[in-house]
N, C-alpha and C positions, 0 to 999 in steps of 0.2 A: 652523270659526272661530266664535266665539261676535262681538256688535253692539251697538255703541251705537247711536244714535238719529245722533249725528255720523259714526261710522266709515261708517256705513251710508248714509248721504246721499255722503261722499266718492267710495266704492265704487261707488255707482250712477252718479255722474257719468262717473268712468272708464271704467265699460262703455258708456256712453252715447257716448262718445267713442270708443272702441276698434268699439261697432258703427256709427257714422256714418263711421268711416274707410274701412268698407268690407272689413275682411279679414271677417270671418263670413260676407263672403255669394260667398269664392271656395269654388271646388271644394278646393282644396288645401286649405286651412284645414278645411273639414267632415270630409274625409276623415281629416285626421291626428287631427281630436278623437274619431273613430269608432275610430279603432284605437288611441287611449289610454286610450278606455273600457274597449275590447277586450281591451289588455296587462295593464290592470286586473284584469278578470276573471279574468283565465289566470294572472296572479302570486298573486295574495291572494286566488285558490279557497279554501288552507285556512282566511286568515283570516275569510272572510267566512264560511264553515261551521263556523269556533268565536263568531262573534256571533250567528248564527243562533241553535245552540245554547243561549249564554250569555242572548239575550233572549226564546226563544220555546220554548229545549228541543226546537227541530229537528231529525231525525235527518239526517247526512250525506247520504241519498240524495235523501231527500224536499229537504231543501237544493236540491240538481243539479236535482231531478224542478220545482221551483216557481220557481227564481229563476236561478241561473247558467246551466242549461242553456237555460231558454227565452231566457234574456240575448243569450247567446250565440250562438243561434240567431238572435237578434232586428238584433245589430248586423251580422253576416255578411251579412245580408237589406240591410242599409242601406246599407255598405259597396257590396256587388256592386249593387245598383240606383241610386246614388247620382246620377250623372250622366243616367239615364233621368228618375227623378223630378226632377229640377231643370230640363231639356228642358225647350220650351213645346210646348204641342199646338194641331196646326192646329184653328179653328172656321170649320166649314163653312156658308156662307155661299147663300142663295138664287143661283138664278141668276141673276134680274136685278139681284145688285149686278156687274153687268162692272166687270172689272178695279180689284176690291177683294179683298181679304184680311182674314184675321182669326187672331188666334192667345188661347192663353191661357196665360200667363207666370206661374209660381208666384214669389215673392217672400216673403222672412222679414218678421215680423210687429213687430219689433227687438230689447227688452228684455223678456225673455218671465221671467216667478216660475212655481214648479212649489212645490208644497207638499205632501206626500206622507204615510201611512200609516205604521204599525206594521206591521201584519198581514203583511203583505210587504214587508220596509223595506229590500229593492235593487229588487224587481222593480216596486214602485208608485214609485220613484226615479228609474230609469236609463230604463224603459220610455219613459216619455214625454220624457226628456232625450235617448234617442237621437233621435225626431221631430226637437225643439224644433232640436238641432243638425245634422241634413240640412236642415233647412229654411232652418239661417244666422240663425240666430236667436243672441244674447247671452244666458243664461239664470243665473238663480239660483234653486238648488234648495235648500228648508230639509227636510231629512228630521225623522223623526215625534220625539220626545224621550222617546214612549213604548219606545223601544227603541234603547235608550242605548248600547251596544256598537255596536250596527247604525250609529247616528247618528255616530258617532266615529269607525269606520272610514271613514265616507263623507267628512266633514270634513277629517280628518285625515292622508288615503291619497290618495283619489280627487285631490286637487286636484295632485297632484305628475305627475300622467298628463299633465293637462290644460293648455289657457291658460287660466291664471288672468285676464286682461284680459277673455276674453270669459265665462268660465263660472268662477261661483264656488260653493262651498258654506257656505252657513250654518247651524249649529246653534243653537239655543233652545228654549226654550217658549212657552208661551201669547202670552206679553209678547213677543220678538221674532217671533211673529206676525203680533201686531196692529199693529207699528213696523214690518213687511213691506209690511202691506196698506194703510198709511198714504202708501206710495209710489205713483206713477204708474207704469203699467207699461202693456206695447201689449198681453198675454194673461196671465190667471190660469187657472193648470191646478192643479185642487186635487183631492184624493183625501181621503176621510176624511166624518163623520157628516151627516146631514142639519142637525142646529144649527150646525154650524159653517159647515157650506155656504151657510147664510142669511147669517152675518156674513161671508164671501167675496162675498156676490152685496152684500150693502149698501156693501160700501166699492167695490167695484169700478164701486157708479152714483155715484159721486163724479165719476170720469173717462171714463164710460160706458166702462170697461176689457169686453174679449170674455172670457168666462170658459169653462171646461171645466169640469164639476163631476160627478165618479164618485163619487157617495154610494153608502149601502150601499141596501138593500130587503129583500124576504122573497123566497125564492128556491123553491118549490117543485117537490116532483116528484110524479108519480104512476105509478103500479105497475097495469097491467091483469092482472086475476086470468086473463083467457083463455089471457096465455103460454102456451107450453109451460114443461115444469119446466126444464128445463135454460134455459131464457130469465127465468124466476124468479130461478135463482139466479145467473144472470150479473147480473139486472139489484139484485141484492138486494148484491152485489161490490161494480159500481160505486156503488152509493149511498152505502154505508159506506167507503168509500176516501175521495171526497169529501167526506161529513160530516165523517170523524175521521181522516184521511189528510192532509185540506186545515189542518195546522197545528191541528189537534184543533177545525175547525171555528168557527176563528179568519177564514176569510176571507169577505169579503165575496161570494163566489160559490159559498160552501158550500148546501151544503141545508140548509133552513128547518124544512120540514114534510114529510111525507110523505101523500098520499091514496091511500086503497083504499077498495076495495069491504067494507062491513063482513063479508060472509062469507068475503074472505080475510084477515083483519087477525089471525089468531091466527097463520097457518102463515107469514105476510110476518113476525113477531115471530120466531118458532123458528127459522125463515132466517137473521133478522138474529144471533141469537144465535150460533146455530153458526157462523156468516161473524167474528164479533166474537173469537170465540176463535180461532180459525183464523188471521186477522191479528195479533193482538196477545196470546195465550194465557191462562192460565189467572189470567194475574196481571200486567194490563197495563199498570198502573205500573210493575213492573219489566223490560219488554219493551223500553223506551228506544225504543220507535218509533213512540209518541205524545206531540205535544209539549204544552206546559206552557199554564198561562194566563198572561198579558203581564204583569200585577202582581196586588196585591191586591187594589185598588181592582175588578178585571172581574172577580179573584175572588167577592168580596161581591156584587156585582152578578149573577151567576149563580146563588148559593148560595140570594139573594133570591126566583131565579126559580122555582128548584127545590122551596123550602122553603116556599111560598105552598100554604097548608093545602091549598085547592081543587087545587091542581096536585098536591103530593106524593101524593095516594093514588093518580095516574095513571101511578106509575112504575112499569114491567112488569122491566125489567132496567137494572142498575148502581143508580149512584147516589153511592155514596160519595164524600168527599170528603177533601182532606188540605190542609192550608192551608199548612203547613209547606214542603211542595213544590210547591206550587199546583198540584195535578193533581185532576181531577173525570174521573172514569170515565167510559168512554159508556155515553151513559145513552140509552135507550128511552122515552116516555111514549105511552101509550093514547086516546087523547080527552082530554086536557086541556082547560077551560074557552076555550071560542074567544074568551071576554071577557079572561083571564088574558097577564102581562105578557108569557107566551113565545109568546103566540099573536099580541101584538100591536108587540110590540118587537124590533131584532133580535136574535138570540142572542149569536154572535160565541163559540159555546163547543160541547163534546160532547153537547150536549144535542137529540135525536132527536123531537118528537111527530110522531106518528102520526095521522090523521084518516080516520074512516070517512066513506064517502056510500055510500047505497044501489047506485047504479051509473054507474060510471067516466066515464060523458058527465058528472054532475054535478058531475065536478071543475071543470071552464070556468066553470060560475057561480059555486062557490065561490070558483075564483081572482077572477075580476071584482067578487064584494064587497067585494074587498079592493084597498089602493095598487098601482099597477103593479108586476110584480116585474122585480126585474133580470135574468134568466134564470128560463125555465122548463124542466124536464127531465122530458119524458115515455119512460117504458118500452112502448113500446105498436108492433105491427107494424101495428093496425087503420089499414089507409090511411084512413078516412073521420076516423077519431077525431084522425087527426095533420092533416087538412086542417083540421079545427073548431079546433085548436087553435092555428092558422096565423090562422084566417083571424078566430076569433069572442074571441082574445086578444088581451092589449098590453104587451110585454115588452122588453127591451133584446134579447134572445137567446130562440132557443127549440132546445132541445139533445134530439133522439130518441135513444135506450139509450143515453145516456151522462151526463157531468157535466162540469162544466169545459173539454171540449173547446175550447171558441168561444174561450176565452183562451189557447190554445195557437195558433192558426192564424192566421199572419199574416195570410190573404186575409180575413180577416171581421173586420168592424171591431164592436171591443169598446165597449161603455155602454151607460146609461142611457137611461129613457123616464120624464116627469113625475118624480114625487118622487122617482125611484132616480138623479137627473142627467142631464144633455145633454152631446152631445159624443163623439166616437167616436174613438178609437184604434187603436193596434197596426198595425205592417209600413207598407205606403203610407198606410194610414189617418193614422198618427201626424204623419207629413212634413206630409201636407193640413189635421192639426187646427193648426198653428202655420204656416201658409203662408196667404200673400192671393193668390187667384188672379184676377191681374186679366187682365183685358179688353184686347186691344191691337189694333186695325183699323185698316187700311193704305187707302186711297182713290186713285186717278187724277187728275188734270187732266183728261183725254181723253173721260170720259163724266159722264151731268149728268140728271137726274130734274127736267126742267125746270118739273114741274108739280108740286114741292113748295115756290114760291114765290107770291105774290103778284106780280097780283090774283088775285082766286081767281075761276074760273069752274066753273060743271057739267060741263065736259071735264074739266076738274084733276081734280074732286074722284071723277069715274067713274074715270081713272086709275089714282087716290088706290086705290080700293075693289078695281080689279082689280089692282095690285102687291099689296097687304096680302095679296090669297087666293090670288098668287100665279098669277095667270090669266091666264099669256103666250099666248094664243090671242085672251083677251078685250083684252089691252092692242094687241097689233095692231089688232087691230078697231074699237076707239075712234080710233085715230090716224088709219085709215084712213076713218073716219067712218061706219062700218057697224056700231055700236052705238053705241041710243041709251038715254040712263038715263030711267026712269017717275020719277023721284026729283023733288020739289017743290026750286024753288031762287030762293033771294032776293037 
């Protein structure tokens, strides 16, 4: 449903109403909204794999392989865990609080806005919407406008699953936006570019709103030449699956760059080639199993990157382009200027540089000259080299021979570090980023720390010193007046 400035003030009221009545926060209620997500999925697969298509030129599997199937996966996990994660969990408590208790009780946050991506426009959607709703939260979700089919079916499909009272969908642009963020809200969970993520973090210190912010970053990998071959050309698969598999290197957890050793960087190039055909053949526009770029607008925008004098003489393989069908080739590039826009902006397209360093430890510095990246993905069995890379980086993720992994796996929670966003998601993670976990301790009549009152004397306060470290050997001792404190007391 498309918003006025009035409709939308109405609308907000009634959820506000609908979540202070208190249904969002039974168990029944979460549940049925999880398995209307769910029916969702499982009815309108096909149509949600012809929006796909229609806004991103997604092939049907890669569809299942990036958005319904992980969906899927995601809400089963929520569903079946529902009632654990809502539990409160005991906090265990010194022994000298006798006959106290402590627990810690997750609670919805209330009226939670989710503001969401193109690039993946169910999976950067629903993902955080399954959390928002275990948690018992009221949510409005406005999916991206850059992906207009996507946008429509969510709008338009999605709310008939749902209650409408507590969870709605809004469609717009820019402008119902910024009439989003002009509202009060208990969490902003936004998905999409670092500029916009600044004007999410500005209106949000209005009502010092909690925000989630999954911007994009540079995402690097690197290739140790020592492999064995057969460990070359697996890891030489997955790079390219991920780059140009990941919605033609549309998402934000594709690979950015590539580092090697400059005396492997000719036969890492020959790899990629022959892996490039192999996937997508000798004519991979017409292979329908690379998808498209989003508009024109990231068309031009790529075309810019590509065609930047300095950059173009560094293209080793592809290149081409077609505007007509918005398809750009995967394209290879060789040492590109590390001052030039691909080196320093994100891609968000098939577009591959390559970067030599003398030797493979020196990728850790080069990563660190640059913004944190949101994922790092090293190829490497060298234990030493993956502990350096653990311990002397600072990443949202760090992925050994593979890609994209860490977004598939519920138990690891997905984001950002500095500029790439805060805020961690996915599986229990999700429930916890839209939950307040409060604090609840339970107390006696029956017993009493009689020496955290006034007056105060040097017994209280030696007491004081042996409680705090916990020194029930020392706290007998004082009472029993067989320690004495050297402490000065006025």
């Amino acid at each position: 449903m498309e918003c006025s400035v009035e409709a939308l003030g109405k609308d907000l009221n009634n959820m506000r109403k609908c979540y202070s009545s208190g249904i969002t926060k039974e168990a029944s209620w979460r549940d049925s909204q999880l398995k209307g997500l769910r029916k969702f999925i499982m009815e309108k697969e096909e149509e949600i794999s012809k929006a796909l298509k229609h806004d991103l030129g997604k092939h049907q599997v890669e569809a299942f392989r990036d958005e319904v199937g992980t969906l899927m996966k995601s809400i089963n996990i929520a569903i079946k865990s529902l009632r654990k994660w809502m539990a409160g969990q005991e906090a265990k408590l010194p022994q000298i609080a006798l006959l106290s208790s402590a627990e810690i009780v997750p609670e919805p946050l209330g009226v939670v806005l989710i503001i969401s991506s193109w690039n993946f426009p169910f999976g950067l959607s629903l993902e955080p919407l399954i959390g928002a709703v275990a948690a018992g939260n009221a949510v409005v979700l406005k999916p991206s406008e850059l992906s207009p089919s996507c946008s429509s079916l969510l709008g338009s499909v999605l709310p008939t699953y749902l209650d409408n009272n507590g969870i709605k969908v809004i469609q717009g642009g820019p402008m119902v936006g910024e009439q989003l963020l002009q509202q009060r809200w208990d969490k902003i969970f936004f998905t999409g570019s670092a500029r916009v993520g600044r004007m999410v973090m500005s209106a949000a210190v209005e009502n010092l709103t909690p925000v989630t912010l999954e911007l994009g970053g540079k995402c690097p990998a690197l290739v140790d030449s020592l492999s064995a071959s057969l460990d070359k050309k697996v890891a030489v698969k997955r790079i390219l699956v991920a780059k140009y598999g990941a919605c033609a290197g549309q998402a934000c957890i594709a690979i950015d760059y590539v580092l090697v050793e400059k005396s492997f960087s000719s036969e890492l190039v020959e790899l990629m080639k022959i892996w490039i055909k192999e996937m997508f053949g000798d004519n991979p526009k017409a292979s329908n199993t690379i998808a498209r770029i989003v508009n024109e607008k990231h068309f031009s925008r790529l075309k810019s990157l590509l065609t930047d004098p300095k950059v173009k003489e560094s293209v080793v393989s592809g290149g081409s382009m077609d505007i007509d069908n918005l398809f750009i080739e995967p394209t290879i590039l060789l040492d590109p200027p590390l001052d030039s826009e691909i080196m320093t902006e994100e891609i968000f397209g098939p577009l591959l540089p390559i970067i030599t360093v003398e030797k493979i430890e020196d990728s850790i510095e080069f990563i660190n000259s640059r913004p944190k990246a949101l994922a790092i993905y090293a190829f490497t069995k060298n234990k030493t080299l993956q502990r350096r890379i653990v311990s002397e980086t600072s990443s949202g993720s760090v992925v050994f021979n593979d890609a994209i992994l860490q977004y598939i796996a519920d138990t690891l929670p997905f984001g950002g570090v500095g500029e790439c966003g805060f805020g961690k998601y996915h599986g229990k993670f999700s429930f916890d980023n839209f939950s307040n976990h409060k604090a609840v301790a339970r107390r006696s009549f029956y017993s009493e720390f009689w020496f955290r009152f006034p007056p105060w004397t040097l017994n209280k306060l030696q007491l004081l010193e042996a409680a705090y470290n916990l020194d029930y050997l020392g706290i007998v001792l004082i009472i029993l007046g067989l320690k004495k404190s050297k402490r000065k007391f006025d």
